[in-house]
C-alpha positions in Angstrom: 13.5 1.0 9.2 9.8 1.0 11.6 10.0 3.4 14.7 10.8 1.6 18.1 7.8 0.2 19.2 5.9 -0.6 16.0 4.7 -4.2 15.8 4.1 -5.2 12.7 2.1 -8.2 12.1 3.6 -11.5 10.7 2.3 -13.5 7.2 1.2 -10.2 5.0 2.9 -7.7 3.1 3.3 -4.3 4.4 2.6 -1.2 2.3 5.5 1.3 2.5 4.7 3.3 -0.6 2.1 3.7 -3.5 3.0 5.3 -6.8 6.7 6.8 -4.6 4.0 8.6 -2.0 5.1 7.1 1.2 2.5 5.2 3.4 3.0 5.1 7.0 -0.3 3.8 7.9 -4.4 3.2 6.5 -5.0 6.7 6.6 -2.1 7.4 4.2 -2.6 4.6 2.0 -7.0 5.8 1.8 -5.7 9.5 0.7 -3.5 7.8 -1.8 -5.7 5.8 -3.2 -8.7 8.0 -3.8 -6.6 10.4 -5.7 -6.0 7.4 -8.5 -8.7 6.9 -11.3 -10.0 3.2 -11.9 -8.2 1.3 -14.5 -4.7 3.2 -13.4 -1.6 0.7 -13.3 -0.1 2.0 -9.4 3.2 0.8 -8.3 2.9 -0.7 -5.1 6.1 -0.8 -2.5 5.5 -3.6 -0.1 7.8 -5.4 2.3 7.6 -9.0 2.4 9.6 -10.4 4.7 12.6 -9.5 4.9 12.5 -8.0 1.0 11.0 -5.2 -0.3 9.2 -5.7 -3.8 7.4 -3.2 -6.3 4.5 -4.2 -7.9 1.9 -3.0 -10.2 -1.6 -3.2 -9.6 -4.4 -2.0 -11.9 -7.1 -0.1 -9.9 -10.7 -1.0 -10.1 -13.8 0.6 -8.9 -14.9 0.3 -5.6 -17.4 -1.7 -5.0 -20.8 -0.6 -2.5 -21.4 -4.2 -1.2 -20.1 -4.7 2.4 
């Protein structure tokens, strides 16, 4: 289900959707996320593979160090 000519890089998961929002790339998943408070339980859609799995994630707050 990727567009013709996507490579997608092997030995991660892939985000497809947060909380049902579709993510089609970092941009989406950084709008996404900053709407969410710390401490919320997300549901993550990922692909793993050749399987696609949800799973929750509690949210923390960002952290300044680099």
């Amino acid at each position: 289900s990727w567009p013709s000519g996507t490579t997608i890089p092997t030995g991660g998961d892939v985000i497809v959707a947060i909380d049902g929002q579709p993510v089609a790339g970092s941009a989406d998943i950084a709008r996404i996320v900053t709407s969410l408070s710390p401490g919320q339980l997300t549901r993550f859609t990922v692909e793993r593979g050749h399987s696609r799995l949800q799973l929750s994630v509690r949210l923390s707050e960002r952290s300044d160090a680099h």
